[in-house]
N, C-alpha and C positions, 0 to 999 in steps of 0.2 A: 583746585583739585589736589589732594592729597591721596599717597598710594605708595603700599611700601607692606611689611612684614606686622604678622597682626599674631597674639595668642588668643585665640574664642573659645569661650565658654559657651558650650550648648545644654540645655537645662531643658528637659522633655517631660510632661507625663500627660495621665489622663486627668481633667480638672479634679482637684480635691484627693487625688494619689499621692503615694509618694516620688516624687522625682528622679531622673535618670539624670547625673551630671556628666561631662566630658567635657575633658580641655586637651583643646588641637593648636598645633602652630600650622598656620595659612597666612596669605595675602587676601587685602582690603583695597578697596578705592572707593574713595566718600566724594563725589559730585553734583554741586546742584542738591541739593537735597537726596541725593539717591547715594544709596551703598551697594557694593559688589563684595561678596566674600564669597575666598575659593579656596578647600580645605579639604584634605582627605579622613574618613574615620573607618574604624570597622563597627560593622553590622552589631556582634556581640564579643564578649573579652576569649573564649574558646575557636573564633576561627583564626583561620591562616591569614598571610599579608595577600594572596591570590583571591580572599575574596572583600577586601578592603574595596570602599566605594569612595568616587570622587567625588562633591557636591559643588553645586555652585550656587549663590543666592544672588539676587539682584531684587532690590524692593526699596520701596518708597512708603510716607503713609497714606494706606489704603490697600499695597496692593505687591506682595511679593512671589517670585517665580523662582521652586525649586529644582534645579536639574540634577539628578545624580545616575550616576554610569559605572558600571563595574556588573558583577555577578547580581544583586539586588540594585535595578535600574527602575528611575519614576522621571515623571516630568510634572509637578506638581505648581497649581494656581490660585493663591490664594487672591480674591478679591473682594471686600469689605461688601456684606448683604449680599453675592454670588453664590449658586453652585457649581461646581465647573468638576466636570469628569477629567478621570486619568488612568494611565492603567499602572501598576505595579508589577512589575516582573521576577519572581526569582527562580533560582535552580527548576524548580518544581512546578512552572508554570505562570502563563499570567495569571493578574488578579485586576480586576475590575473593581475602580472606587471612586465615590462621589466626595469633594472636597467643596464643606460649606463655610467662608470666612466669615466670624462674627467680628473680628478688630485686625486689621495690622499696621500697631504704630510702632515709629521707627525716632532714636533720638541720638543726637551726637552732641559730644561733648570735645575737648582738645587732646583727651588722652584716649578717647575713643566713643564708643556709643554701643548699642543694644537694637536688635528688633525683636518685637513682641509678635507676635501671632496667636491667636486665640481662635479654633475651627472645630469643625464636624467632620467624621468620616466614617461615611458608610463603604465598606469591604465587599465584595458580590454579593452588594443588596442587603445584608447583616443591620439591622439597628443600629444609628448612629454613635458611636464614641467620642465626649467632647476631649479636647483637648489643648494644649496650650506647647508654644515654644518658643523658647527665646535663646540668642544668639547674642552674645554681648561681645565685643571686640576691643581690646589693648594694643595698640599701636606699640611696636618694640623698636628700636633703633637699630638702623641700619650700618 
């Protein structure tokens, strides 16, 4: 097991867009083939730190669980060929969304690793939007 102080690079968009980057300092724990990252970001660069959200990821290849908590809260399940419902919460209400995983591979290396996700999501009921994310992680010393 290894676990300790991580910089990640989150890289977000919708397939074939252009990219949203962000680079967060968080902790990591790589076990067994399984990673845990725990990181806070904000939502967009114009809000306050009150509405900053905590995320947590835990995944494997096949199959990663997003939890984030703050003002914009989800509980998100990505499982390779699944659809799996969630709700998304913000200021302004919940929202109802169906999350379809087409891939989640995951890869480590000794200075760190990456998980991929590649999914569907349909918004209350809206046409699907494919999209892709990956979370790459650098182990920093402690």
């Amino acid at each position: 097991m290894r676990e300790g102080k991580a910089l990640i690079e989150i890289v977000s968009s919708e397939v074939g867009e252009a990219a949203q980057q962000l680079w967060v300092s968080g902790e990591a724990r790589e076990q067994n083939g399984r990673i845990r990252l725990a990181y806070r970001e904000r939502v967009t660069e114009e809000m306050d730190a009150e509405s900053d959200t905590d995320v947590v990821l835990h995944a494997r290849d096949g199959l990663a669980m997003m939890k984030r908590s703050g003002v914009y809260a989800t509980s998100m399940s990505f499982c390779e060929g699944e659809q799996r419902d969630c709700t998304y919460r913000t200021p302004y209400g919940d929202l109802a969304a169906v999350i379809g995983a087409e891939s989640v591979k995951m890869e480590t290396e000794s200075f760190g690793g990456a998980v991929r996700i590649l999914y569907t999501i349909s918004i209350q009921g809206a046409d699907p939007s494919r999209r892709q994310i990956c979370l790459t992680w650098r182990w920093q010393e402690n």
